[in-house]
Backbone as XML, in Angstrom:
<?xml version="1.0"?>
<chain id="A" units="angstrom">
  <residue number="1" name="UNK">
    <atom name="N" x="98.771" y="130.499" z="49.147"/>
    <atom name="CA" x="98.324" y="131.833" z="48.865"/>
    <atom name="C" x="97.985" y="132.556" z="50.168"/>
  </residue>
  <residue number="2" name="UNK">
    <atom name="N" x="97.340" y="131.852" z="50.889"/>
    <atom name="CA" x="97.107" y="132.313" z="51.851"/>
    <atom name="C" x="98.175" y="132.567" z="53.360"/>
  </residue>
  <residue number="3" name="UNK">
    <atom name="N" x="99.082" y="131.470" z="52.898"/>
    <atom name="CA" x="100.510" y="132.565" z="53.978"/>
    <atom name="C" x="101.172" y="133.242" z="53.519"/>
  </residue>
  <residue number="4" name="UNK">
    <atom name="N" x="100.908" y="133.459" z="51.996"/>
    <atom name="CA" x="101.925" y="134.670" z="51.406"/>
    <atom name="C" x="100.968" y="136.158" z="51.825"/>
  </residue>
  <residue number="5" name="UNK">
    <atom name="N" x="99.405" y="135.948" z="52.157"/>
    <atom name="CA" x="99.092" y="136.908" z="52.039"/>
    <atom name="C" x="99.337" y="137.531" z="53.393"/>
  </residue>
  <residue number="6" name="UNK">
    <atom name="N" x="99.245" y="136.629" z="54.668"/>
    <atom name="CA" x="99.575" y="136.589" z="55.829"/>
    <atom name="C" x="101.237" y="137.697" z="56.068"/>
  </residue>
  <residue number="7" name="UNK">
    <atom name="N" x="101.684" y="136.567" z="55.541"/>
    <atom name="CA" x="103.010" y="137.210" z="55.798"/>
    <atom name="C" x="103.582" y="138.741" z="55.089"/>
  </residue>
  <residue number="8" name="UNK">
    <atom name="N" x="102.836" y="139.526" z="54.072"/>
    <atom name="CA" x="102.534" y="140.407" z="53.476"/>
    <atom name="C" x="101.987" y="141.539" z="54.222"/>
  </residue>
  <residue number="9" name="UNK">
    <atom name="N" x="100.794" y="141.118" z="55.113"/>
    <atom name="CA" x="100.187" y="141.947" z="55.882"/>
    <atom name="C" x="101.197" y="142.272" z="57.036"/>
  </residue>
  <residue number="10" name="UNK">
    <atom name="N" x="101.430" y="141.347" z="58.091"/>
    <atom name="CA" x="101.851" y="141.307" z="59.241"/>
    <atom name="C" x="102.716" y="140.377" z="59.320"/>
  </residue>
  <residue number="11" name="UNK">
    <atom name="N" x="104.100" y="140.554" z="59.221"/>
    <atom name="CA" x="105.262" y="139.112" z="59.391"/>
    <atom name="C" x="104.915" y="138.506" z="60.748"/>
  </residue>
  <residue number="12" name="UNK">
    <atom name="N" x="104.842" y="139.116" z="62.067"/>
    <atom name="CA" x="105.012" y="138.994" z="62.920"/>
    <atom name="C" x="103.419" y="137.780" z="63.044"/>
  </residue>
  <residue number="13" name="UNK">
    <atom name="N" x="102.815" y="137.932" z="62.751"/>
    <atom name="CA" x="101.662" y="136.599" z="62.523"/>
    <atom name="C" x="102.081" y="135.586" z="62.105"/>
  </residue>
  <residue number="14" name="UNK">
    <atom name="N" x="102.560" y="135.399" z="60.690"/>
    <atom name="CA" x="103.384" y="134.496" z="60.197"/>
    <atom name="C" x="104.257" y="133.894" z="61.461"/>
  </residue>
  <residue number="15" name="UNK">
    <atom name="N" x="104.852" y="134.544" z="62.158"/>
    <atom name="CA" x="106.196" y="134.070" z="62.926"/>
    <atom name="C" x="105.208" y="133.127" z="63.965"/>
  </residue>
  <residue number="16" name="UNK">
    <atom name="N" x="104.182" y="133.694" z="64.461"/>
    <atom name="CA" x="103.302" y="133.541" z="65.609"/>
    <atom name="C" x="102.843" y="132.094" z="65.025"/>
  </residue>
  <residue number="17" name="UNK">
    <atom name="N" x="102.210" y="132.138" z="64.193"/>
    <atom name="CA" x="101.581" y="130.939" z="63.238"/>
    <atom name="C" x="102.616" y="129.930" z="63.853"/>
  </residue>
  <residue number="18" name="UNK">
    <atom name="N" x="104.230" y="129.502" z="63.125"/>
    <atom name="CA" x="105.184" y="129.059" z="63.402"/>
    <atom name="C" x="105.472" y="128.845" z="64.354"/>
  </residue>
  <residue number="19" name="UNK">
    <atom name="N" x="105.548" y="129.659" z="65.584"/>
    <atom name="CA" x="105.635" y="129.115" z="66.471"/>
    <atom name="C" x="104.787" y="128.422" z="67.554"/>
  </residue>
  <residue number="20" name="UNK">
    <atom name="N" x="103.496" y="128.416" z="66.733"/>
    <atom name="CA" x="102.445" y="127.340" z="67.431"/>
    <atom name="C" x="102.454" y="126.486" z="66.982"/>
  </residue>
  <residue number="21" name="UNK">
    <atom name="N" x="102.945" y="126.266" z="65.393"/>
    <atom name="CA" x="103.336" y="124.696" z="65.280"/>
    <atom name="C" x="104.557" y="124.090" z="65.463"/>
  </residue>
  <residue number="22" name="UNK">
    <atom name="N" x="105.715" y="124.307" z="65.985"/>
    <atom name="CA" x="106.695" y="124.284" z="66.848"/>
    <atom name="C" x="105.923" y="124.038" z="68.096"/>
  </residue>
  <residue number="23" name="UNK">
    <atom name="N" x="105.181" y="124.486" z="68.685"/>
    <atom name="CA" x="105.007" y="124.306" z="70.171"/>
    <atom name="C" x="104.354" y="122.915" z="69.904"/>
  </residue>
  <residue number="24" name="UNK">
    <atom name="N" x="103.384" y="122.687" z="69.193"/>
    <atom name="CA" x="102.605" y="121.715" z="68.951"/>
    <atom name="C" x="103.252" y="120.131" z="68.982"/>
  </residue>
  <residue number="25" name="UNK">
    <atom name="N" x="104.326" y="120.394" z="67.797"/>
    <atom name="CA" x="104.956" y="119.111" z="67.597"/>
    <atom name="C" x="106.127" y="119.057" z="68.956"/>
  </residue>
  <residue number="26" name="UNK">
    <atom name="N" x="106.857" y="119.715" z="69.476"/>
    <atom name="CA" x="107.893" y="119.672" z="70.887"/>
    <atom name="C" x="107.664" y="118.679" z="71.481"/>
  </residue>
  <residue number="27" name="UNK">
    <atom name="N" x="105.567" y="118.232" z="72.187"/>
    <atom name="CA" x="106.026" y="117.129" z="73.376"/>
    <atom name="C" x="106.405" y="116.120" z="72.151"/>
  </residue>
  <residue number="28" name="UNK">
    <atom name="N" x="105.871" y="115.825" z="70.828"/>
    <atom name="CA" x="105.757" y="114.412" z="70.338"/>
    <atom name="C" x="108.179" y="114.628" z="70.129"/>
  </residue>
  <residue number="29" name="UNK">
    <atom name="N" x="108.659" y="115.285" z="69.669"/>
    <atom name="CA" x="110.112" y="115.584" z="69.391"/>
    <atom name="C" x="110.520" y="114.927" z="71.003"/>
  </residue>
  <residue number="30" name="UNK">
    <atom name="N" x="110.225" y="115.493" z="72.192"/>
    <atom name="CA" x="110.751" y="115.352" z="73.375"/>
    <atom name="C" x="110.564" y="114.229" z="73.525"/>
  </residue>
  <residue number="31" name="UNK">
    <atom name="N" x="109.006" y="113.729" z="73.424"/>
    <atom name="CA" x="108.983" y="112.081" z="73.358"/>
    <atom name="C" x="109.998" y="110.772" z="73.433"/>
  </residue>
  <residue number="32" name="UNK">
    <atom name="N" x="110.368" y="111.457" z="72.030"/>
    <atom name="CA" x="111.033" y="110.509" z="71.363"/>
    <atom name="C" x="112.434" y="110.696" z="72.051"/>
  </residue>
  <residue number="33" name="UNK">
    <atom name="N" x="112.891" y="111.183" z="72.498"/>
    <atom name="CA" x="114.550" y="111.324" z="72.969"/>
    <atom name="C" x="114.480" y="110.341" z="74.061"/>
  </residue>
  <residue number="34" name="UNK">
    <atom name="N" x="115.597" y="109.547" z="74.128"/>
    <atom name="CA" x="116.022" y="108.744" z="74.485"/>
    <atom name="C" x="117.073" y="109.301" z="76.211"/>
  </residue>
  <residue number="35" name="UNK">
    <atom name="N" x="116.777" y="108.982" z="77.085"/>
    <atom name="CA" x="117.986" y="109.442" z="77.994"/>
    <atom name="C" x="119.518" y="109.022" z="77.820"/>
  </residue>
  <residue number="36" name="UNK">
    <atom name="N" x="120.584" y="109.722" z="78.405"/>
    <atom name="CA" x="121.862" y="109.554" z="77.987"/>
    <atom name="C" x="122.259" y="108.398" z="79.394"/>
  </residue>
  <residue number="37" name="UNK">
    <atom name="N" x="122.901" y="107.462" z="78.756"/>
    <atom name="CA" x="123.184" y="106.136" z="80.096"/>
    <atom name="C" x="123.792" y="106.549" z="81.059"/>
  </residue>
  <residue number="38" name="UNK">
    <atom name="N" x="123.634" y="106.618" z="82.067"/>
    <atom name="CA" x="125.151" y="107.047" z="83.250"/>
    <atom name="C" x="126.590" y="106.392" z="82.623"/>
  </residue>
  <residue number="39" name="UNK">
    <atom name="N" x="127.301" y="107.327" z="82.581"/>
    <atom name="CA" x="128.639" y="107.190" z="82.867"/>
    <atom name="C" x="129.229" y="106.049" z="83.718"/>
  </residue>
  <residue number="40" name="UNK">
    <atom name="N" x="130.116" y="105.226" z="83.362"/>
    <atom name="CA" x="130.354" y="104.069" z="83.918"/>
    <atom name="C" x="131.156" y="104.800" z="85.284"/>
  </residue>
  <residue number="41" name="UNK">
    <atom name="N" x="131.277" y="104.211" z="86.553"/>
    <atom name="CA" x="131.794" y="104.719" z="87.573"/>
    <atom name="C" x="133.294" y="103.729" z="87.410"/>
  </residue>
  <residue number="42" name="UNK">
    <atom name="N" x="134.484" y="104.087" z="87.507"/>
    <atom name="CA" x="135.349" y="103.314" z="87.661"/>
    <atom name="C" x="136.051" y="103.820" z="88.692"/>
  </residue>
  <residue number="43" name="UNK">
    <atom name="N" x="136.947" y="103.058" z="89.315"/>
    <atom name="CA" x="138.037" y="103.161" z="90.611"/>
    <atom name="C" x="139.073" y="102.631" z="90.245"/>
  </residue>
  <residue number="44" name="UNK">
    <atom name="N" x="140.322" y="103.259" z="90.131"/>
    <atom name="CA" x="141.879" y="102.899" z="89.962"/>
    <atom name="C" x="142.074" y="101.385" z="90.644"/>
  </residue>
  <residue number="45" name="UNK">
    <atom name="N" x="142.323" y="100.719" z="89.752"/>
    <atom name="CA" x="142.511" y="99.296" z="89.411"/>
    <atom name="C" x="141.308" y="98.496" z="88.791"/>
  </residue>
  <residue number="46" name="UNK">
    <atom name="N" x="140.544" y="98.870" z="88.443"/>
    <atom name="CA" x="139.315" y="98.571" z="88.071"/>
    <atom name="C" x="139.942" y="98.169" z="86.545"/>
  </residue>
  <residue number="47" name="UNK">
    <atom name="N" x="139.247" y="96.727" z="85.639"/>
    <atom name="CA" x="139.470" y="96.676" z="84.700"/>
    <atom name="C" x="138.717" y="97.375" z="83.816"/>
  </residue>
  <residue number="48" name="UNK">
    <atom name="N" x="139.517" y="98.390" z="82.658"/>
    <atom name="CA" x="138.470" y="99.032" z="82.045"/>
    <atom name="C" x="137.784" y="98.202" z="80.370"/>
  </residue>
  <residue number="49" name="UNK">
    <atom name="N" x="136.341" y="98.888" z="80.809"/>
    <atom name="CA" x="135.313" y="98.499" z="79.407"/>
    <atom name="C" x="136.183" y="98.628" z="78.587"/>
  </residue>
  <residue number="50" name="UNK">
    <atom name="N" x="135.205" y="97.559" z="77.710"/>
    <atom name="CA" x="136.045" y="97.397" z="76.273"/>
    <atom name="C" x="135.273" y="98.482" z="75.517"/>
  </residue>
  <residue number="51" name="UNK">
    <atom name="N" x="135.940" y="99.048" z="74.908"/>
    <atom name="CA" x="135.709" y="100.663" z="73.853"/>
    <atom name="C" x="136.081" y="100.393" z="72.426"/>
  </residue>
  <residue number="52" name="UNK">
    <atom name="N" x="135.520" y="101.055" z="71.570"/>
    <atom name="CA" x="136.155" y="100.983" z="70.468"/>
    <atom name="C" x="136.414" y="102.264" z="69.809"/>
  </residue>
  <residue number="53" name="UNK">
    <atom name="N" x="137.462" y="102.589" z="68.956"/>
    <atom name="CA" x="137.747" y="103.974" z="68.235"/>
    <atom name="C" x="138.823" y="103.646" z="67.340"/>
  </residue>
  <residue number="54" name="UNK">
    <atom name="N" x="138.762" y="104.728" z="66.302"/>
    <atom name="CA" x="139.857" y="104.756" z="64.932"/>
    <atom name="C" x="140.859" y="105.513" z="65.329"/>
  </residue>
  <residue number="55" name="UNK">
    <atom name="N" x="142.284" y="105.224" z="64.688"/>
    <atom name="CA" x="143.640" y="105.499" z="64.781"/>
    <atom name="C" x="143.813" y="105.828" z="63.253"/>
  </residue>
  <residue number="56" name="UNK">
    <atom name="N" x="144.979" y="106.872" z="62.807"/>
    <atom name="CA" x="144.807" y="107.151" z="61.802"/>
    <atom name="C" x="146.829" y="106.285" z="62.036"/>
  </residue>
  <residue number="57" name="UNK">
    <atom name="N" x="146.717" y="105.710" z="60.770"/>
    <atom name="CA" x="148.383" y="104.607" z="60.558"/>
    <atom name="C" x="149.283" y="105.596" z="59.916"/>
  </residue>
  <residue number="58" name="UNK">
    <atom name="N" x="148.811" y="107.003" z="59.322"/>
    <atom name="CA" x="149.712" y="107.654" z="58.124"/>
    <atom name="C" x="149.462" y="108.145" z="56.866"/>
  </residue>
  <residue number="59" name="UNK">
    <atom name="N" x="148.327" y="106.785" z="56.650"/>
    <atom name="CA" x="148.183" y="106.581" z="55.394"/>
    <atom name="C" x="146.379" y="106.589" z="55.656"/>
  </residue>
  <residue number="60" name="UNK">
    <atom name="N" x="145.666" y="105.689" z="56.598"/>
    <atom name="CA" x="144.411" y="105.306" z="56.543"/>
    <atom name="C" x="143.995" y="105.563" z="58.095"/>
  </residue>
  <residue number="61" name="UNK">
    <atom name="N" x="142.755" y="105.445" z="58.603"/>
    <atom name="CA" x="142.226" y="105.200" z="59.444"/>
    <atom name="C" x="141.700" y="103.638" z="59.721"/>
  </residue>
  <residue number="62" name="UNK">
    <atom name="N" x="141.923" y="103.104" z="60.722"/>
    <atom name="CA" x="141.815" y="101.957" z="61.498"/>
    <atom name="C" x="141.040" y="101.593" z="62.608"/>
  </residue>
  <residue number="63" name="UNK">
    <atom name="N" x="140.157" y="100.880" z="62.490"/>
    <atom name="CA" x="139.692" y="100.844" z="63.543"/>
    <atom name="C" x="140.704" y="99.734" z="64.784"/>
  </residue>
  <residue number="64" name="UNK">
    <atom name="N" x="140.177" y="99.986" z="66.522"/>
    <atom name="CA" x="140.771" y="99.274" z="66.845"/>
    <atom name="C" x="140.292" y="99.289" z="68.695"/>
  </residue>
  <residue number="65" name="UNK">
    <atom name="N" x="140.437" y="98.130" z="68.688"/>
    <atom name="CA" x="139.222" y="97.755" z="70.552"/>
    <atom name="C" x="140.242" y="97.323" z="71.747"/>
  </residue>
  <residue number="66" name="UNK">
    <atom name="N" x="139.703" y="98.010" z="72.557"/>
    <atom name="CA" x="140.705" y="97.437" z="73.939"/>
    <atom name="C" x="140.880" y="95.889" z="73.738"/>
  </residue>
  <residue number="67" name="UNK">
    <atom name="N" x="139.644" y="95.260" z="73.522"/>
    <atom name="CA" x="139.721" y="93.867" z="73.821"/>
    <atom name="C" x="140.262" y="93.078" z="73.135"/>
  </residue>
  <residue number="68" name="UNK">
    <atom name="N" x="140.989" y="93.882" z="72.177"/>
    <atom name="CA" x="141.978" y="92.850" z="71.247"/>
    <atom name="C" x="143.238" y="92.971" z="71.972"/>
  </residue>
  <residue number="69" name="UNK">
    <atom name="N" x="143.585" y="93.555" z="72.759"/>
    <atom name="CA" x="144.541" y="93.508" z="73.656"/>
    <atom name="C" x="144.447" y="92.931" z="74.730"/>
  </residue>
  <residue number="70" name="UNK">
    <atom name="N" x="143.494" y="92.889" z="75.283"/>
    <atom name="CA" x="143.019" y="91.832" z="76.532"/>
    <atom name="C" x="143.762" y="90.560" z="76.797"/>
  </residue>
  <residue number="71" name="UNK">
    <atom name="N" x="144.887" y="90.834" z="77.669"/>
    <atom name="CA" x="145.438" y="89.479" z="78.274"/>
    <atom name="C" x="146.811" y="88.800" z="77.408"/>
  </residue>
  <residue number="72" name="UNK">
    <atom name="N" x="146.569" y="90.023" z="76.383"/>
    <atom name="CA" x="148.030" y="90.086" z="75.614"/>
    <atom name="C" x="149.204" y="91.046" z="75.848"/>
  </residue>
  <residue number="73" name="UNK">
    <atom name="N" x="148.559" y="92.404" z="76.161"/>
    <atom name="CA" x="149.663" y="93.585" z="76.090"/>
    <atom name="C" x="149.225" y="94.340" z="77.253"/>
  </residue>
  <residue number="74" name="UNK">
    <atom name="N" x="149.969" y="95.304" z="77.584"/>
    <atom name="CA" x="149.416" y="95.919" z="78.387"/>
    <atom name="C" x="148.935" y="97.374" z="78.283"/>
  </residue>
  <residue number="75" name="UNK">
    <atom name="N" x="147.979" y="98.233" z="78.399"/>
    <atom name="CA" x="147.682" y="99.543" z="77.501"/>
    <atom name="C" x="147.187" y="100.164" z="78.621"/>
  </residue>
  <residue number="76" name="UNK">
    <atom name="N" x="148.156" y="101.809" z="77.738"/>
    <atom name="CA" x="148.267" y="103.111" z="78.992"/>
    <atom name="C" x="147.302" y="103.721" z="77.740"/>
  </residue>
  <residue number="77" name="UNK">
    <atom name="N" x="146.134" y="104.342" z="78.573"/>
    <atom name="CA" x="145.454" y="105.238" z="77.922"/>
    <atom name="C" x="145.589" y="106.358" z="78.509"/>
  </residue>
  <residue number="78" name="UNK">
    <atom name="N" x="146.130" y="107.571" z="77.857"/>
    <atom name="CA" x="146.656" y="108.763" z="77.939"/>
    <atom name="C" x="145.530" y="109.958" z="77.061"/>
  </residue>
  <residue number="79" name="UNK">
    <atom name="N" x="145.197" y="110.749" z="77.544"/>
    <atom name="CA" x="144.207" y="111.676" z="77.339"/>
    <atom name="C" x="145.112" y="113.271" z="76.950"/>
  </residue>
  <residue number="80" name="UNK">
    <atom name="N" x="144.923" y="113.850" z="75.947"/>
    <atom name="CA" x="145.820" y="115.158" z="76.162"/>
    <atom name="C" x="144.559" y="116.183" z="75.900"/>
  </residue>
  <residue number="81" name="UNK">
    <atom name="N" x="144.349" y="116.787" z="76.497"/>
    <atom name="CA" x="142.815" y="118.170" z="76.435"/>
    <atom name="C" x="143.060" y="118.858" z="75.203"/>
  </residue>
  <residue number="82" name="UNK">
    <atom name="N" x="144.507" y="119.352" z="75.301"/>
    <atom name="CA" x="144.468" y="120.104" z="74.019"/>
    <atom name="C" x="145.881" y="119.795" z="73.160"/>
  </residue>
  <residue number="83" name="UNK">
    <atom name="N" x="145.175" y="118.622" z="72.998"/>
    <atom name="CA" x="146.754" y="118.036" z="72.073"/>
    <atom name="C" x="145.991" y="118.309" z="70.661"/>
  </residue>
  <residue number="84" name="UNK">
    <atom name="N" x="146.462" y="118.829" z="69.498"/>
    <atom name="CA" x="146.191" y="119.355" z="68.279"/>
    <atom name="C" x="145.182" y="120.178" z="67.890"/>
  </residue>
  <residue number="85" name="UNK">
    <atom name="N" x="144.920" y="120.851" z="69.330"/>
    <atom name="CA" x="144.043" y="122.444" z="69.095"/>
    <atom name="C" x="144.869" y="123.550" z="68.899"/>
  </residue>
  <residue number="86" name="UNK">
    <atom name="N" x="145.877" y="123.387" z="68.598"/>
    <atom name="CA" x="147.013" y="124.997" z="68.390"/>
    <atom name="C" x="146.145" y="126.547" z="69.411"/>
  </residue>
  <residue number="87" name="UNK">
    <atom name="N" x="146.025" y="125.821" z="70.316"/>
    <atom name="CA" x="145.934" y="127.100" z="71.482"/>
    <atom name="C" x="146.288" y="126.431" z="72.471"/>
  </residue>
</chain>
């Protein structure tokens, strides 16, 4: 009742209200975040990490890991920026 009456009088209180409890909870939100790992550094010939990601067969999606190839085949990983963005 009492933030309907708030927000009735003066929105801009209401907003103010809000954004002191936003400010409030931020450090405990920031807290909690975790940092992002560095980026692995690699140098041409370097063996690369084992990764994992899905391939779609046609029909399904698949999962599938460098390291099942490891010491069997040999694999070109090829990157295209804008391969199936139609621009």
């Amino acid at each position: 009742m009492l933030r309907m009456m708030v927000m009735r009088k003066n929105p801009g209180t209401a907003m103010a209200v809000g954004l002191l409890l936003l400010m409030s909870y931020a450090p405990r939100l920031l807290a909690q975040a975790k940092p992002a790992p560095p980026p692995p550094s690699l140098k041409v010939g370097d063996v690369a990490p084992d990764f994992k990601l899905q391939y779609f067969d046609g029909t399904d999606l698949k999962d599938v890991s460098l390291d099942q190839y490891r010491g069997k085949k040999n694999v070109v990983l090829a990157f295209y920026v804008f391969a199936f963005t139609g621009g």
